[in-house]
C-alpha positions in Angstrom: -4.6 8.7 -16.2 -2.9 7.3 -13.2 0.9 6.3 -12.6 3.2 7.1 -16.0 6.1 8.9 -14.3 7.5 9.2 -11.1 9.1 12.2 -8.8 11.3 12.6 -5.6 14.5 14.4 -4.5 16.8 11.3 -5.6 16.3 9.7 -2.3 14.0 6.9 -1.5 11.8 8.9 0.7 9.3 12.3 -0.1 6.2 14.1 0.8 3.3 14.8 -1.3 0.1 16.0 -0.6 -3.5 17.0 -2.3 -5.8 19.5 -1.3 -9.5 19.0 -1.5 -12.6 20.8 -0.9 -15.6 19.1 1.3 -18.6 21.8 0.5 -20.5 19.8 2.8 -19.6 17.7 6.1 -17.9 14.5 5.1 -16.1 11.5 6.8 -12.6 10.4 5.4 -12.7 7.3 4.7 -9.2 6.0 3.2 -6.9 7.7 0.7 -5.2 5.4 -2.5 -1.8 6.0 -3.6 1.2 3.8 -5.6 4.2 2.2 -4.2 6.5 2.3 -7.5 8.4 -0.5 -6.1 8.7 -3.3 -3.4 8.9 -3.0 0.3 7.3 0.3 1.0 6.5 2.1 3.6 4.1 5.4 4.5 2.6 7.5 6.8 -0.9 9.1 6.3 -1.4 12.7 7.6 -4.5 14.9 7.2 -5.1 18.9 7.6 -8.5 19.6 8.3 -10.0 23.4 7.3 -8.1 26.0 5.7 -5.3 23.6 4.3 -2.8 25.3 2.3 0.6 25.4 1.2 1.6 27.3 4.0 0.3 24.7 6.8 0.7 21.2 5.6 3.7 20.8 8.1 1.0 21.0 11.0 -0.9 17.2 9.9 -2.6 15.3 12.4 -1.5 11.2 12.0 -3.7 8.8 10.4 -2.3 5.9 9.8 1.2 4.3 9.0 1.9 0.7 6.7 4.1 -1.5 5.2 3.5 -2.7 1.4 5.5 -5.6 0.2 4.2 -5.3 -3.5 4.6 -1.9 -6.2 0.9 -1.3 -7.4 -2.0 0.6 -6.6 -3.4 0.5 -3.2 -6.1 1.7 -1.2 -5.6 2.1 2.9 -8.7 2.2 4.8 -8.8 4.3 8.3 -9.8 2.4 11.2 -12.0 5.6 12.0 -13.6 8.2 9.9 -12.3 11.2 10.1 -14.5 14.2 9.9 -13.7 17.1 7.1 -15.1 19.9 5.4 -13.9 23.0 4.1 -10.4 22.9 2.5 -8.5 19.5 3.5 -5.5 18.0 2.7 -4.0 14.5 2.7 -0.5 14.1 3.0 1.3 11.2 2.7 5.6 10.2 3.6 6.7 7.6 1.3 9.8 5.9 1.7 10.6 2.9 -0.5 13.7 0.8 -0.6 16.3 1.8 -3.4 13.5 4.0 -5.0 15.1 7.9 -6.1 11.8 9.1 -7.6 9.0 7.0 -4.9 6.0 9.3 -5.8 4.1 8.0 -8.8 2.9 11.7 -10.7 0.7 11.9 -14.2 1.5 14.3 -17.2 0.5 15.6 -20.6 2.8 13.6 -22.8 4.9 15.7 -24.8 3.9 13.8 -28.0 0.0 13.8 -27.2 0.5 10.6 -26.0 -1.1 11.3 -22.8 -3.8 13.9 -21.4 -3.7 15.0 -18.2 -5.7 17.7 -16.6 -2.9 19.9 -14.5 -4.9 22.6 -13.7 -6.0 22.7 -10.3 -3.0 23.4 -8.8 -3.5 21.7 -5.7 -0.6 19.0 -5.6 2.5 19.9 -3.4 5.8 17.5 -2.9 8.4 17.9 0.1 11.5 16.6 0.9 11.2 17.2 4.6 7.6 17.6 5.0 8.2 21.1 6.5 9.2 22.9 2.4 6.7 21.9 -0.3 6.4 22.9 -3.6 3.4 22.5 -6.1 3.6 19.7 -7.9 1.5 21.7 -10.9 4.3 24.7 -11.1 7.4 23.1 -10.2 7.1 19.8 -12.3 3.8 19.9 -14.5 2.1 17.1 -13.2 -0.7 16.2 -10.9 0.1 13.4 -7.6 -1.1 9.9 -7.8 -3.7 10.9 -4.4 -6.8 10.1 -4.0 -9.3 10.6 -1.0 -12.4 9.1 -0.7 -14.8 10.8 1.9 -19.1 9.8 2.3 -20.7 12.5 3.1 -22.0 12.9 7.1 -26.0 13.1 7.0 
């Protein structure tokens, strides 16, 4: 469905993070997010193998920005970056006078909207250290994407 709500810990800054699965070797490529408002910066992180819950405080830097514009955007690695297994991307948002900065979808309580919540592999932090599933905690899946090509 892409961006109709937002999340965060009333501050302008958060954590969130997806988890994927690679069943074969792949190179990551970029990942897409939204900045809900102007002047926003991030910081891409990545877990490769076994990526859980439990170890999304241990990412290896990617990349780090600066958008001037809210919208959707797509940041491109200056390297691939080889996965496979269980991987997670994790990105630290911080945007200027924002106190919900990561852009979440949702079943709509009316019907309005319908979103697919149930593969439970969304998590949110306030420190990057703490996180919490997204799914369980808020009913909604992260505005994360990763796009990989797969390694022949």
């Amino acid at each position: 469905l892409g961006w109709i709500g937002a999340i965060g810990y009333n501050e302008p800054f958060a954590y969130f993070a997806n988890k994927y699965y690679a069943d074969s070797a792949q190179a990551l490529k970029a990942v897409s997010f939204y900045a809900t408002a102007p002047d926003t910066c991030y910081e891409v992180y990545m877990v490769n193998e076994h990526a859980s819950q439990n170890n999304l405080d241990e990412g290896q830097f990617i990349k780090s920005g600066f958008i001037e514009d809210a919208g959707y955007y797509t940041i491109p690695f200056d390297a691939n970056i080889a996965v496979s297994g269980d991987f997670a991307v994790i990105v630290k948002i911080v945007t200027k006078d924002a106190v919900h900065p990561v852009a979440i979808e949702y079943d709509g309580e009316n019907g309005e909207f319908d979103a697919d919540i149930s593969d439970g592999e969304g998590y949110i932090s306030y420190n990057g250290k703490y996180w919490q599933s997204a799914e369980e905690s808020y009913d909604c899946n992260l505005c994360l994407k990763a796009f990989t090509d797969e390694i022949k």
